[in-house]
C-alpha positions as CSV (number, residue, x, y, z in Angstrom):
1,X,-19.5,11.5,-14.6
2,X,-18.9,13.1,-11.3
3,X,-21.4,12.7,-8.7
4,X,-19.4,13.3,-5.2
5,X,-21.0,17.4,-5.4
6,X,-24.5,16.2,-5.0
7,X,-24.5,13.2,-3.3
8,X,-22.9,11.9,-0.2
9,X,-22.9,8.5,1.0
10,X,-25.6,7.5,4.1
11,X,-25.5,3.6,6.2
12,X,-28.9,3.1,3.7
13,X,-26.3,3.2,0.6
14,X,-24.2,0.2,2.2
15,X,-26.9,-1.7,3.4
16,X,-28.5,-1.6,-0.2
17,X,-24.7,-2.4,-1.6
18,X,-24.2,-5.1,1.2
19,X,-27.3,-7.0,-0.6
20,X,-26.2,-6.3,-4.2
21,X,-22.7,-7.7,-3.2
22,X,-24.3,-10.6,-1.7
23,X,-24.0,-11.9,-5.6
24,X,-20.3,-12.0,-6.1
25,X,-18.5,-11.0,-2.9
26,X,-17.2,-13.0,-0.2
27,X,-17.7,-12.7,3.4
28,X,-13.9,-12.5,4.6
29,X,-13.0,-13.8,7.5
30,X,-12.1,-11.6,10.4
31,X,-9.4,-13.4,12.5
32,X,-8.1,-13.1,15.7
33,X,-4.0,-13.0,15.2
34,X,-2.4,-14.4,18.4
35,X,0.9,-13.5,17.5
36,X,0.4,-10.1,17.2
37,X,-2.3,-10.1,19.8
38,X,0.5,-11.0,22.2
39,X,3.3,-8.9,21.0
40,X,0.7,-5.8,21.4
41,X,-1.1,-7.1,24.7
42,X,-4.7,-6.5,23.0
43,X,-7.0,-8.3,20.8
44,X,-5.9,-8.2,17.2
45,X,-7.6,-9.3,14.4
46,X,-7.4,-9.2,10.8
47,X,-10.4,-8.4,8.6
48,X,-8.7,-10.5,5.3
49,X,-9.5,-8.9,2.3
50,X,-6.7,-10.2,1.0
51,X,-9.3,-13.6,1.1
52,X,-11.8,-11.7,-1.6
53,X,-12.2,-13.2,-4.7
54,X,-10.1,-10.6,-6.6
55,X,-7.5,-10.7,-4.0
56,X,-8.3,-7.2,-2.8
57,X,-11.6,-5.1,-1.4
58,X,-11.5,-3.2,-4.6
59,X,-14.6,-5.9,-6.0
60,X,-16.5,-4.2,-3.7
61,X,-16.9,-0.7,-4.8
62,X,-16.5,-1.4,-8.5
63,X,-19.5,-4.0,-8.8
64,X,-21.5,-2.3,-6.8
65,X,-20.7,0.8,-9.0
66,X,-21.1,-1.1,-12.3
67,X,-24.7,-3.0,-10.9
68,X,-25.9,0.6,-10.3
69,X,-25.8,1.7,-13.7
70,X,-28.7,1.9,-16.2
71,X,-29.8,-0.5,-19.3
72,X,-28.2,1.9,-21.8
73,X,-25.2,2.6,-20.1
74,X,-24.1,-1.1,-19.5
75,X,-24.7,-1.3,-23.2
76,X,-22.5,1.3,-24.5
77,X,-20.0,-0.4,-22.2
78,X,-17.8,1.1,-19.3
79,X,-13.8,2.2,-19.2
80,X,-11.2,2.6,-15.6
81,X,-8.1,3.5,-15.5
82,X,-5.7,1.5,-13.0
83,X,-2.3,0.0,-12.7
84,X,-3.7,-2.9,-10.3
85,X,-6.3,-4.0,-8.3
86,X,-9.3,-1.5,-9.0
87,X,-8.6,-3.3,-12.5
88,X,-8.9,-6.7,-11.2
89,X,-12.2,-5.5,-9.5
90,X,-13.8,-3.7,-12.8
91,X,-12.6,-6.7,-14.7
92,X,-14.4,-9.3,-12.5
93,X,-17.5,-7.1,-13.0
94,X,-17.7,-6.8,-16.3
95,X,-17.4,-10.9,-16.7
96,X,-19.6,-11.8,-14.4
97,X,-22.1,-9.1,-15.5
98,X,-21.4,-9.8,-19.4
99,X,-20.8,-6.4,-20.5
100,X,-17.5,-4.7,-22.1
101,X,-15.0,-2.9,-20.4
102,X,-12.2,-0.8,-21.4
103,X,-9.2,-1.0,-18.9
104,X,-6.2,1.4,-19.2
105,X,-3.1,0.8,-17.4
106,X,0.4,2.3,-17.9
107,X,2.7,0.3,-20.1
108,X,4.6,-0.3,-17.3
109,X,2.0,-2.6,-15.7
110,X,4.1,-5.7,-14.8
111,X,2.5,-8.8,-16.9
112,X,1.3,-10.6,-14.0
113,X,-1.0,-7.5,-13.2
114,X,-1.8,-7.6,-16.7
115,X,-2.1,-11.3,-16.9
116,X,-4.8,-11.5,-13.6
117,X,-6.7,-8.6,-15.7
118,X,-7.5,-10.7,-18.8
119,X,-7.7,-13.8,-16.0
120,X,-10.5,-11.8,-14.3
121,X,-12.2,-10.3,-17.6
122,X,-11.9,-12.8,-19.7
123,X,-13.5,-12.1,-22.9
124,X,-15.3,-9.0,-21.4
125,X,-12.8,-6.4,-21.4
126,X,-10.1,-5.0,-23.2
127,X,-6.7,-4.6,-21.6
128,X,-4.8,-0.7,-23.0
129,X,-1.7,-0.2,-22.3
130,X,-0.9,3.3,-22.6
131,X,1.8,5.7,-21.0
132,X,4.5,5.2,-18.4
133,X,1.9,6.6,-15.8
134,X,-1.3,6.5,-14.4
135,X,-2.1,9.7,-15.1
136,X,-1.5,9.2,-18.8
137,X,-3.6,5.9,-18.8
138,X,-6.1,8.3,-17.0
139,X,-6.2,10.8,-19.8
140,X,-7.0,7.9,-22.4
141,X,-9.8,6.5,-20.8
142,X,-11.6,9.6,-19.9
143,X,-10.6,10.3,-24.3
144,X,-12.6,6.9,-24.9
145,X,-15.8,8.1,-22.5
146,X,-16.0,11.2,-24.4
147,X,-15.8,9.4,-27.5
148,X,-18.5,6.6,-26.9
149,X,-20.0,7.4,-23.9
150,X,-18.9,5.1,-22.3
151,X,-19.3,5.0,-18.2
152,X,-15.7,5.7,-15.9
153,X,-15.5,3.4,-13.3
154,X,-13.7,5.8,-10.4
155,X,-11.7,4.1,-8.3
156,X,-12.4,5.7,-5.7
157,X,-13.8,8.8,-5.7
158,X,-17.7,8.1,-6.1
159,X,-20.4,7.2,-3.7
160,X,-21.4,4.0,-5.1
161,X,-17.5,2.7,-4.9
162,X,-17.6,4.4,-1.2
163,X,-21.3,2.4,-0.1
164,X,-19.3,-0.5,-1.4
165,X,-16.3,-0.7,0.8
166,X,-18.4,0.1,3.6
167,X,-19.8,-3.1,3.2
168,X,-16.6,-4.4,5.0
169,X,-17.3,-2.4,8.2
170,X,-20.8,-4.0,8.1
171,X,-19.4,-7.7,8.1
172,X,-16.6,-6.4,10.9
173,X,-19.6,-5.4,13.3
174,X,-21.7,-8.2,12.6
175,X,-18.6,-10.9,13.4
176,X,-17.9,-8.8,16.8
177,X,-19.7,-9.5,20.0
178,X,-18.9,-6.1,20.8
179,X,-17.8,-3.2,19.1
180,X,-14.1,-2.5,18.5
181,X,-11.8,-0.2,20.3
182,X,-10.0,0.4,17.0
183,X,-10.3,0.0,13.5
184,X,-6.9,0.5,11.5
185,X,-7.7,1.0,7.6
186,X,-5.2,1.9,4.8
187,X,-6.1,5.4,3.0
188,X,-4.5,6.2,-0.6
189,X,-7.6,7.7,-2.7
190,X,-9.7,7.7,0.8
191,X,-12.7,5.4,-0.9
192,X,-11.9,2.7,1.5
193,X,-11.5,4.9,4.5
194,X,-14.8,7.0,4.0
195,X,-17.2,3.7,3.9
196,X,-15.8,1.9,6.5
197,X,-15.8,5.1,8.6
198,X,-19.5,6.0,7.5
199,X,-20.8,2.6,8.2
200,X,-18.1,2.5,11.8
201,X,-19.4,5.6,13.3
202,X,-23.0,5.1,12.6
203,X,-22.9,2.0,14.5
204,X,-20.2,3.1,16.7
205,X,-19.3,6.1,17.7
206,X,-17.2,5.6,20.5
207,X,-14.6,3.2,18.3
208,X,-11.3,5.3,17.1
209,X,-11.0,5.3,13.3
210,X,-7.7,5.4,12.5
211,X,-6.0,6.0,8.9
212,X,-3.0,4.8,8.0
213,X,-0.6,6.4,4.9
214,X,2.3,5.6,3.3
215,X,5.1,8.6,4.6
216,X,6.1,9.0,1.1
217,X,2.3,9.6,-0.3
218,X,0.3,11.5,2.5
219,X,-1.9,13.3,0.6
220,X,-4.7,12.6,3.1
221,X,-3.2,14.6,6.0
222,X,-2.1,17.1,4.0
223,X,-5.5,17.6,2.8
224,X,-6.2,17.6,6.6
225,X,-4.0,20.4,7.8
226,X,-4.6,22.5,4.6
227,X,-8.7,22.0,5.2
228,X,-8.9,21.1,1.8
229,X,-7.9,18.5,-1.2
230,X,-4.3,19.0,-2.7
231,X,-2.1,17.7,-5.1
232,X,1.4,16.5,-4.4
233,X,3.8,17.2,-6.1
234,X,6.0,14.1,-5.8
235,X,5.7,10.6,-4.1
236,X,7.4,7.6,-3.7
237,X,5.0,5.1,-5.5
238,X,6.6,2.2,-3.5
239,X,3.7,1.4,-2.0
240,X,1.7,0.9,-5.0
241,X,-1.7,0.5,-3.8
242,X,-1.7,3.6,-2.0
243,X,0.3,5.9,-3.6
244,X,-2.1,8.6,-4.7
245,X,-1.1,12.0,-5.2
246,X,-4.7,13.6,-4.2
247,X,-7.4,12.1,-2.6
248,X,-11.1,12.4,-3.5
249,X,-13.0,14.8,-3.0
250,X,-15.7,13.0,-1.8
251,X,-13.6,10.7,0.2
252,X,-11.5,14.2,1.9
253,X,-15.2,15.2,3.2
254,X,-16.5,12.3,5.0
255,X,-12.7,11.4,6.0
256,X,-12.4,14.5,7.7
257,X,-15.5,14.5,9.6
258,X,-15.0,10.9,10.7
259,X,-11.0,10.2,11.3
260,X,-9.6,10.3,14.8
261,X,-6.3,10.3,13.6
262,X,-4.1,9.6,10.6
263,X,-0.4,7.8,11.5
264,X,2.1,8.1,8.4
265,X,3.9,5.0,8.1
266,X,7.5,4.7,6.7
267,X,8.0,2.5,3.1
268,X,10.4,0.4,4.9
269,X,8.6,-0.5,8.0
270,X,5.4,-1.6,5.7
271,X,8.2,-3.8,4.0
272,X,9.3,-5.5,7.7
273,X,5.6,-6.3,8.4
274,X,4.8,-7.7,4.8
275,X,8.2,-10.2,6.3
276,X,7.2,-10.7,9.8
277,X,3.2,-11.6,8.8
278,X,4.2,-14.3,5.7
279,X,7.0,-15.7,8.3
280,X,4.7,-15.8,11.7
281,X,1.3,-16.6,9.9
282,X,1.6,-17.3,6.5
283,X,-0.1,-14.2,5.0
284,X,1.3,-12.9,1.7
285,X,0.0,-9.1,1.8
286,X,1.1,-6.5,-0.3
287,X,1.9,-3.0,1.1
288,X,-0.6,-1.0,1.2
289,X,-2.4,-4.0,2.9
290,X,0.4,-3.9,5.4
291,X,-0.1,-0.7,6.5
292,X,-2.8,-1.0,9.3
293,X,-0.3,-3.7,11.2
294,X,2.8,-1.4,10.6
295,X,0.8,1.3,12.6
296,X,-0.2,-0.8,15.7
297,X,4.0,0.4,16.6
298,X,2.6,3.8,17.2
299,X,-0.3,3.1,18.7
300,X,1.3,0.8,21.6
301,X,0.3,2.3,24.4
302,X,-3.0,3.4,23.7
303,X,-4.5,-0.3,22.4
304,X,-2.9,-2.0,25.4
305,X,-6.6,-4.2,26.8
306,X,-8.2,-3.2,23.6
307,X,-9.9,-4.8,21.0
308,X,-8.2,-4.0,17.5
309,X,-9.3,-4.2,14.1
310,X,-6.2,-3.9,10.6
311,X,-7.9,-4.4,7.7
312,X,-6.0,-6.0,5.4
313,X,-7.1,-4.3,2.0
314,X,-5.3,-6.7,-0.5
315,X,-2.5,-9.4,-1.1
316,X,-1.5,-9.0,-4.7
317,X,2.3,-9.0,-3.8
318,X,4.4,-9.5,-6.9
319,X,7.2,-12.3,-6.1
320,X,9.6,-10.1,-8.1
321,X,9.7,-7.3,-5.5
322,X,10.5,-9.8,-2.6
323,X,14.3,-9.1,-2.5
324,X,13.3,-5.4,-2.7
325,X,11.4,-5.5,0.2
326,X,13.9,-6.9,2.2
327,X,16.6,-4.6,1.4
328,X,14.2,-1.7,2.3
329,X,13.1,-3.5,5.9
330,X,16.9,-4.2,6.4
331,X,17.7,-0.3,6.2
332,X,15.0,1.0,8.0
333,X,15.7,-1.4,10.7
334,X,19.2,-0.1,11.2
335,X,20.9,-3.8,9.9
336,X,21.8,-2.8,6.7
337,X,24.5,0.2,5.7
338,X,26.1,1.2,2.6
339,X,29.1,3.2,2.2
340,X,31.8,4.4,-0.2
341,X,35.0,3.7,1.5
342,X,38.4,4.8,-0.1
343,X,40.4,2.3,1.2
344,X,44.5,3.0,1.6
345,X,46.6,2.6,-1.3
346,X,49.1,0.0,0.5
347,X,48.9,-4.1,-0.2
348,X,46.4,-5.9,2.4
349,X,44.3,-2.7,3.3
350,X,41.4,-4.7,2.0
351,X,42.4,-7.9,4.3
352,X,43.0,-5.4,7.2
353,X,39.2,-4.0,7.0
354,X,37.8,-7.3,7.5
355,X,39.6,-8.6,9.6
356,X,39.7,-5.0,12.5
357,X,37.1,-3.8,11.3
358,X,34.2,-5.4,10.7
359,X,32.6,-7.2,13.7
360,X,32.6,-10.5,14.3
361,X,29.1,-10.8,13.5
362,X,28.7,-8.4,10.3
363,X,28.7,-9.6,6.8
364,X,29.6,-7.9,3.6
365,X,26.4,-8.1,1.3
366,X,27.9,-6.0,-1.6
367,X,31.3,-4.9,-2.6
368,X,32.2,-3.4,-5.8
369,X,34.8,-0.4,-7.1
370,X,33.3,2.2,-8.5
371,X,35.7,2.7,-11.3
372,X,35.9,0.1,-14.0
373,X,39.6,0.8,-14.7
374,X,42.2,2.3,-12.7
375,X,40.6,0.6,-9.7
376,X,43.0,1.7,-6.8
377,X,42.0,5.2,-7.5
378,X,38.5,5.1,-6.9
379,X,36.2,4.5,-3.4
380,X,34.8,0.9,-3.4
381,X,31.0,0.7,-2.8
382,X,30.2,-1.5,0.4
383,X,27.2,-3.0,1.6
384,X,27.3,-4.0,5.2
385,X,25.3,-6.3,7.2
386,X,24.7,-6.4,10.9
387,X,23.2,-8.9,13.1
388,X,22.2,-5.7,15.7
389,X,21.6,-2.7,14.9
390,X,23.3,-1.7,17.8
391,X,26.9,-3.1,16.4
392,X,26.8,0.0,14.0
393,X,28.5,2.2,16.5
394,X,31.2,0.0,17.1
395,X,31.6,-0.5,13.4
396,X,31.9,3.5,12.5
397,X,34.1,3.7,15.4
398,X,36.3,0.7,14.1
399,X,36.3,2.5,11.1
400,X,37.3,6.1,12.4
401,X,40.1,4.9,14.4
402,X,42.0,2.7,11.3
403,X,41.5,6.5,9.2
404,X,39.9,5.1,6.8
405,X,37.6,8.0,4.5
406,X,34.2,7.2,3.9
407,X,30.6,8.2,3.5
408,X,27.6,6.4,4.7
409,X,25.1,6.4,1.7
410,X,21.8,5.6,4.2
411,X,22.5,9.2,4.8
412,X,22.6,10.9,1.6
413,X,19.2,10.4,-0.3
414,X,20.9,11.7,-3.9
415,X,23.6,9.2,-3.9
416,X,21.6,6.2,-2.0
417,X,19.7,6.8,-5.3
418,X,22.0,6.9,-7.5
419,X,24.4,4.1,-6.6
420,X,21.9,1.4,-4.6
């Protein structure tokens, strides 16, 4: 069921959505952020999706979607495919609308996604697991519309999903007494990117939209600078919520007409933001709701005296990938380094590394020989910790001068990979 050739989305779309929403959605708060408002010299603040009742702006689209659709289709039921919260968003739906849904998500779901699902459905949908991937969890559900014609939710590529997250530039506007300089918004699919942006530059022509991508799943700006929607080959899926492979094609035309610029942000400085906004505010975001904040760093300059909008598209951080996320903003900030050293074959070699070498304020995090047996002839693995990034000069120098052989893993992708 693919509408996007005939039918683009127009400001009377979201203001029809922003009244069927009015049944289930809340108004989130858009907050002024004084810590970041200082540390950027502007006004910052935070449109808080994370705040929605489903933990995410993916409600949005996916009821006003599933409200759009006829007597008979609602009956025969409708299916989505998603490993997080579009899920949550169909699931809500289909409760609060009393009708059945199918959801597909990759077997490797983590059970608290899964668990939040059945929390949201209740006895209203059916939770499939299927796969490793989305795209095999993709292939089922589109199996079980062709078999029972049954209605795919899109979760993003669709103008009904699109009218619906424009609804959140419509509550930005209306809760500013004058219109932004910026609006920051996280694209993966683009169906978050393309309302707001609709809606934005109706209103507001003169405010910069700005898109923000994870580096390792850009598939927006290469759709850009190609002048048309491609798939990538590979990305890094870190950034779960965001990490699309090819955008819509609905979402690549309206995106492309209306983006001022797209900023590519790296995994591990959305990982030191999802840090720095739970320890200086209290904000549990997940990383593609980080995004917007991470790209403020490249956009210094330019919002100086401004007045700055980051959407913050969701907060379904799992707990378990906390210590992840610190070891990825660690590295990226230059404080974290690993390396396989072969230290000398001679008694007190180890002794005589920490005590020359290593600085004064640098800790080992991880040591371990890579060889089981036979451990004096193999390189040890060392993790090093630095208080500065500036104290890693000192510490390859220290390092250099003593002789001792090693090579810094940070370096080399392939064995980072293989040995972190």
């Amino acid at each position: 069921m693919n509408q996007t050739k005939s039918h683009t989305v127009g400001m009377e779309d979201i203001v029809r959505a922003h009244h069927v929403l009015k049944e289930v959605v809340r108004r989130t708060p858009l907050q002024l952020d004084p810590t970041l408002s200082a540390k950027y010299d502007c006004k910052v603040y935070l449109k808080r999706e994370d705040l929605q009742v489903v933990r995410s702006f993916k409600i949005r689209g996916a009821y006003n979607m599933i409200r759009s659709l006829g007597k008979e289709e609602l009956e025969k039921g409708i299916v989505c495919a998603s490993a997080g919260n579009h899920a949550q968003g169909v699931a809500f739906s289909c409760n609060a609308l009393g009708i059945q849904g199918k959801i597909f998500m990759p077997s490797t779901t983590p059970n608290q996604k899964i668990k939040q699902v059945k929390r949201f459905g209740g006895s209203s949908v059916e939770v499939i697991l299927t796969g490793d991937t989305y795209d095999d969890a993709f292939a089922e559900a589109m199996k079980a519309c062709n078999e029972g014609g049954m209605t795919f939710i899109h979760p993003f590529d669709d103008p009904k999903i699109v009218a619906g997250n424009g609804t959140i530039a419509m509550e930005i506007m209306e809760s500013l007494d004058t219109p932004a300089d910026y609006v920051f918004v996280t694209i993966g699919g683009g169906g978050l990117v393309s309302g707001v942006g609709t809606y934005l530059k109706a209103m507001s022509p003169e405010t910069k939209l700005i898109g923000v991508e994870p580096s390792g799943a850009a598939s927006m700006s290469e759709a850009i600078q190609r002048k048309q929607v491609v798939t990538l080959d590979t990305i890094d899926k870190f950034v779960d919520g965001a990490a699309v492979k090819r955008v819509g094609d609905l979402n690549y035309e309206i995106s492309s007409r209306l983006l001022d610029d797209i900023v590519k942000v790296p995994e591990g400085k959305a990982c030191t933001t999802i840090l720095e906004l739970y320890n200086d505010s209290a904000i549990v975001v997940e990383p593609a709701g980080a995004l917007p904040v991470s790209a403020l760093d490249m956009y210094r300059d330019e919002i100086r005296g401004k007045t700055v909008v980051c959407i913050i598209s969701g907060g379904n951080n799992d707990i378990d990938r906390m210590q992840e996320m610190k070891e990825r903003s660690l590295i990226y900030e230059g404080l974290k380094h690993y390396f396989l050293i072969n230290f000398p074959q001679r008694a007190g070699a180890l002794r005589e590394f920490l005590e020359q070498v290593l600085g004064p304020n640098d800790d080992i995090a991880r040591f371990e020989y890579t060889k089981k047996h036979n451990k004096e002839n193999g390189p040890a693995l060392v993790g090093i910790e630095l208080s500065d990034k500036e104290d890693y000069q000192g510490l390859i120098e220290r390092m250099e001068a003593k002789g001792i052989p090693y090579t810094e893993l940070n370096r080399d992708l392939n064995l980072f990979n293989l040995l972190i």
